[in-house]
Gaussian input, Z-matrix of N, CA and C with variables (Angstrom, degrees):
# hf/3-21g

backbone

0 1
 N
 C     1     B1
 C     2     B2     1     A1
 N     3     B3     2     A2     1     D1
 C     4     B4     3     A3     2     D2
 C     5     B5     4     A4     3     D3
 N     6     B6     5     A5     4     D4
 C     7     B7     6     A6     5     D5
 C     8     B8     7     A7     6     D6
 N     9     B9     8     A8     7     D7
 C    10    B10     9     A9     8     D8
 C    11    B11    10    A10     9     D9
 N    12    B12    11    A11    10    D10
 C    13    B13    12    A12    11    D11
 C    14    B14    13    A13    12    D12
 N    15    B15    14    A14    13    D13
 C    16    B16    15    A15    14    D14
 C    17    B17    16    A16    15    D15
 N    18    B18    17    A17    16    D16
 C    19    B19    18    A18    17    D17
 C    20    B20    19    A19    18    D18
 N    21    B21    20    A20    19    D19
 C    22    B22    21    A21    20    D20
 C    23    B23    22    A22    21    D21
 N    24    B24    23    A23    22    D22
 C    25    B25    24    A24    23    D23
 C    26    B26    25    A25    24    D24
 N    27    B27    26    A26    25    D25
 C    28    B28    27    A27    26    D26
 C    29    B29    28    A28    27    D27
 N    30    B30    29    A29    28    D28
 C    31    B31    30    A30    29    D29
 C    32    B32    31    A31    30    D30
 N    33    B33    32    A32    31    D31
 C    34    B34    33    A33    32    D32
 C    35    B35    34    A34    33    D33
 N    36    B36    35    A35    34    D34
 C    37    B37    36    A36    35    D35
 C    38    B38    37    A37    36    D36
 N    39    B39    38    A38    37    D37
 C    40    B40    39    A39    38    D38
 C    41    B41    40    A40    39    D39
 N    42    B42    41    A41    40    D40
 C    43    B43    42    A42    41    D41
 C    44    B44    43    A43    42    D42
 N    45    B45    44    A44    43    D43
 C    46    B46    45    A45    44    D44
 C    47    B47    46    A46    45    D45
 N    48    B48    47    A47    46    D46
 C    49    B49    48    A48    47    D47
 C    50    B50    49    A49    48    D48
 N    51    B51    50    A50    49    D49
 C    52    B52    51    A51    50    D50
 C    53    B53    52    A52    51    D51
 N    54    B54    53    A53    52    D52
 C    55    B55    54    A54    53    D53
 C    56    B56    55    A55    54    D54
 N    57    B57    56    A56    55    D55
 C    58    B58    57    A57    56    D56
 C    59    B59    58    A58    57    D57
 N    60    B60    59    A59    58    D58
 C    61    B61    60    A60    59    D59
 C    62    B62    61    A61    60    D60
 N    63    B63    62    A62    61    D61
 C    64    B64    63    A63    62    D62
 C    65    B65    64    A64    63    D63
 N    66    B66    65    A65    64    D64
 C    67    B67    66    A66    65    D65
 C    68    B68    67    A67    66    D66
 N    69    B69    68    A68    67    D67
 C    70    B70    69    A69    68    D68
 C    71    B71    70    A70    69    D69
 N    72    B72    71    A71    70    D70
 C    73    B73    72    A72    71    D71
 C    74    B74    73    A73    72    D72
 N    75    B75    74    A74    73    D73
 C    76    B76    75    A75    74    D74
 C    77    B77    76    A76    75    D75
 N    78    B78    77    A77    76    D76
 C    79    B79    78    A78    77    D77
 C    80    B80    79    A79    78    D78
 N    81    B81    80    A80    79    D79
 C    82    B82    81    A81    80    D80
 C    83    B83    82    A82    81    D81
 N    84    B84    83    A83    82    D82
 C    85    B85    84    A84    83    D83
 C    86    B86    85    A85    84    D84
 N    87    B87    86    A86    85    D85
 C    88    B88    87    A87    86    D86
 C    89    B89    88    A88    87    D87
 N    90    B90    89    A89    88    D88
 C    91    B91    90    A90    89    D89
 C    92    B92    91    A91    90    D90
 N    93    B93    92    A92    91    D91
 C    94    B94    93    A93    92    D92
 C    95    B95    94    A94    93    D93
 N    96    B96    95    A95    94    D94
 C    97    B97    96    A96    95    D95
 C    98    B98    97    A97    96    D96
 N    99    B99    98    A98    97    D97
 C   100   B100    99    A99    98    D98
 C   101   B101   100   A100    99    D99
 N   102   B102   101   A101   100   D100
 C   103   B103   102   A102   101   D101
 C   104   B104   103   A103   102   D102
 N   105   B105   104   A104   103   D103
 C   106   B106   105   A105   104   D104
 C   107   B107   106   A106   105   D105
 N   108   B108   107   A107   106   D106
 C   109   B109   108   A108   107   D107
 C   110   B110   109   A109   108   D108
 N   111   B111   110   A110   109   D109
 C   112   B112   111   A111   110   D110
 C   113   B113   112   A112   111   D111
 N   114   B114   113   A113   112   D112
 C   115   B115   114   A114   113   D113
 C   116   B116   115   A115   114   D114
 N   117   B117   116   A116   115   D115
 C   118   B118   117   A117   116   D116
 C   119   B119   118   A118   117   D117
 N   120   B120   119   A119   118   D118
 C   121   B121   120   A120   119   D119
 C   122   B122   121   A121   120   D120
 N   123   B123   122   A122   121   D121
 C   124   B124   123   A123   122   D122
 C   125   B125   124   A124   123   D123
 N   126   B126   125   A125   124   D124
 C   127   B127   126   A126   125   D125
 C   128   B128   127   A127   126   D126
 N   129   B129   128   A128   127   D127
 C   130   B130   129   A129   128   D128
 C   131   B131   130   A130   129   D129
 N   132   B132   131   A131   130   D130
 C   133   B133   132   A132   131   D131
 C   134   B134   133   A133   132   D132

   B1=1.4501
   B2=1.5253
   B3=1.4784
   B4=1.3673
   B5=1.4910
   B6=1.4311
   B7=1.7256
   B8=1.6035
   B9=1.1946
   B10=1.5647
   B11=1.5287
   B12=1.0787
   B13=1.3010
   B14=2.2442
   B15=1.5589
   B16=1.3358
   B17=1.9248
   B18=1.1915
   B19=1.2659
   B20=1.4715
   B21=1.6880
   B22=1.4288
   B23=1.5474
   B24=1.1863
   B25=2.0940
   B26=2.0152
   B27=1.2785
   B28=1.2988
   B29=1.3392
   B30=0.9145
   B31=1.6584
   B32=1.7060
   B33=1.7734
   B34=1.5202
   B35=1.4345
   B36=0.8707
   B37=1.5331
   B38=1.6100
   B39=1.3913
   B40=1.3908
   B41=0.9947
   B42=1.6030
   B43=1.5620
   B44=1.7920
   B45=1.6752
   B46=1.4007
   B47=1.2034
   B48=1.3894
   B49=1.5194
   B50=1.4158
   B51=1.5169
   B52=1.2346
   B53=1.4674
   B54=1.2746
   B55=1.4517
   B56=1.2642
   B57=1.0632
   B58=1.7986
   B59=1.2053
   B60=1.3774
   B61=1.6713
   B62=1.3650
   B63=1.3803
   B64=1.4108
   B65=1.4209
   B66=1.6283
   B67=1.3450
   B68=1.5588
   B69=0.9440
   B70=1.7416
   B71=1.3404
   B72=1.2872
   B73=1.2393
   B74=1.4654
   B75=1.5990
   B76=1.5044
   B77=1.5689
   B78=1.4038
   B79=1.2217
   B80=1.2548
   B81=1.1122
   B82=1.6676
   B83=1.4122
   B84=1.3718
   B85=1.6056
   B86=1.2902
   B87=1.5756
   B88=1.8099
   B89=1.2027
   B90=1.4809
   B91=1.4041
   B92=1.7801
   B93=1.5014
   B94=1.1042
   B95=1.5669
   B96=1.4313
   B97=1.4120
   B98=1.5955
   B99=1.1915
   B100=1.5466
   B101=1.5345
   B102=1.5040
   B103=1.6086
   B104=1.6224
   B105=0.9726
   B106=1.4971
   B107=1.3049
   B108=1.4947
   B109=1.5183
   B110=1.2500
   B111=1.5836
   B112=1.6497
   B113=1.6177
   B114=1.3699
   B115=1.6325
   B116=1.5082
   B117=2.0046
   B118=1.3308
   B119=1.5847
   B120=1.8777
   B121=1.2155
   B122=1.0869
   B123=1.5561
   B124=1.3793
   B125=1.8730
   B126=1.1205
   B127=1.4665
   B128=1.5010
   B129=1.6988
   B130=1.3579
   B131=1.3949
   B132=1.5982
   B133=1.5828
   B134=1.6712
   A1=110.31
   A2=116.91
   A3=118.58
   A4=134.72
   A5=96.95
   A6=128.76
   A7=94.29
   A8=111.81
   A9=112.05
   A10=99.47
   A11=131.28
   A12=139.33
   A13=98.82
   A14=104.51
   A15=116.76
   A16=92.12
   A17=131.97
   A18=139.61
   A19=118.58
   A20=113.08
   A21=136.88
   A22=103.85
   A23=114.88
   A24=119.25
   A25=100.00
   A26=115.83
   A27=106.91
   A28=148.61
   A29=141.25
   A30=119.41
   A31=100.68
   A32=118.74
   A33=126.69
   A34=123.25
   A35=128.83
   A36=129.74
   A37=95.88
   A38=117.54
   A39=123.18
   A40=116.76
   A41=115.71
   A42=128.83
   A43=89.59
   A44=111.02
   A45=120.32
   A46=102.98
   A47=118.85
   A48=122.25
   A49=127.65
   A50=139.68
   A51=123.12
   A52=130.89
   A53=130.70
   A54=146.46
   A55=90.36
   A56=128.90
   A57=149.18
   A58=102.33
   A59=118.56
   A60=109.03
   A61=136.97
   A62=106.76
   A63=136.66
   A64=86.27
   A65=120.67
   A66=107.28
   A67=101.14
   A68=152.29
   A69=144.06
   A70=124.09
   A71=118.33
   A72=122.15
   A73=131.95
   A74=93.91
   A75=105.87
   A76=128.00
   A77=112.09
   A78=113.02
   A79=131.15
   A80=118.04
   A81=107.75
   A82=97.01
   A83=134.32
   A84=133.37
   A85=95.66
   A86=125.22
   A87=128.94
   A88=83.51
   A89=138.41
   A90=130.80
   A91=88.75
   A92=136.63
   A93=127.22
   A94=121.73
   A95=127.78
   A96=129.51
   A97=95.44
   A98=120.73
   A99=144.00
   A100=105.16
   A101=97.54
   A102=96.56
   A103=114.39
   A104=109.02
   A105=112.82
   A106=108.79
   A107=145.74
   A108=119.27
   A109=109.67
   A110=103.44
   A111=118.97
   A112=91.01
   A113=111.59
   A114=134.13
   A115=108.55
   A116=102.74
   A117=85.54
   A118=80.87
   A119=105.69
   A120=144.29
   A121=148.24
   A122=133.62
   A123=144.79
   A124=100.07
   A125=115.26
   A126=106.78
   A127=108.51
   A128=125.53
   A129=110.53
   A130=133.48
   A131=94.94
   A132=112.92
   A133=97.04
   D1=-45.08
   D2=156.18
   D3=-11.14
   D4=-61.40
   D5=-158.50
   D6=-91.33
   D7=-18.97
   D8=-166.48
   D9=-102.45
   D10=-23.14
   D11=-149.16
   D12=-121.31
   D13=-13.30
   D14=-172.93
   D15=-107.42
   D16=-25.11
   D17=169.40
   D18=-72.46
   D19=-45.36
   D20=177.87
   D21=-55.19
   D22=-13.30
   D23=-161.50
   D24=56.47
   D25=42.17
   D26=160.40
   D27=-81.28
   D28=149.78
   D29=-143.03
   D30=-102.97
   D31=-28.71
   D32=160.71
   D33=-167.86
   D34=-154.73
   D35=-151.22
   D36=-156.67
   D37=115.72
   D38=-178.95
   D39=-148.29
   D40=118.37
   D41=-163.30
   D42=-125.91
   D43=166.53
   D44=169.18
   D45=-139.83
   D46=151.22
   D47=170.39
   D48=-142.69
   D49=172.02
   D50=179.27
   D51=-78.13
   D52=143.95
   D53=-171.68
   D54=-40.79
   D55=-48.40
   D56=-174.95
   D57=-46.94
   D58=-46.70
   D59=-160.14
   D60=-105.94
   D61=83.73
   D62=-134.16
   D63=-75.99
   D64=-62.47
   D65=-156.36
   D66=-74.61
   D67=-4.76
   D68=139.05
   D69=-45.51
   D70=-65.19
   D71=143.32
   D72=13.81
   D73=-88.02
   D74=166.99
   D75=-41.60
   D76=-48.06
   D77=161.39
   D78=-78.32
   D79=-9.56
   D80=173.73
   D81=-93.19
   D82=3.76
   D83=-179.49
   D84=-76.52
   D85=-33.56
   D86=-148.52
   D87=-87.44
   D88=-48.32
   D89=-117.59
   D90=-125.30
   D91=-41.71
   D92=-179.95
   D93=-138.46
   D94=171.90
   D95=-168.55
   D96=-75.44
   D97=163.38
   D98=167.55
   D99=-102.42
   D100=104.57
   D101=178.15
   D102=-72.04
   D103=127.98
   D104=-178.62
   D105=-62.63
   D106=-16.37
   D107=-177.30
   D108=-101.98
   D109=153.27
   D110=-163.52
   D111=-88.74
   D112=156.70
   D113=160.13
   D114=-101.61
   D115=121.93
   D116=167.55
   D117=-113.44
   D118=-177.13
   D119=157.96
   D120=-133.63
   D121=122.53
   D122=-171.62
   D123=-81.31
   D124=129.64
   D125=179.32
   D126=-118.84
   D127=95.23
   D128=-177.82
   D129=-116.69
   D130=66.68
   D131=-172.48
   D132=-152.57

């Protein structure tokens, strides 16, 4: 996705995941920065 996304002229690559999902986590710690801002949400359905 790197190589595809470094060919594309893209500027980054941004995924989110759950507090829960520790063993993911770990690897996206090796491989990319932890954006510091939180997401909230209004849910109106």
């Amino acid at each position: 996705l790197v190589r595809e996304g470094r060919a594309q002229g893209w500027r980054r690559i941004e995924w989110e995941t759950g507090d829960e999902n520790l063993i993911a986590q770990r690897l996206y710690d090796r491989i990319a920065s932890l954006d510091p801002v939180k997401r909230y949400r209004i849910d109106l359905a």
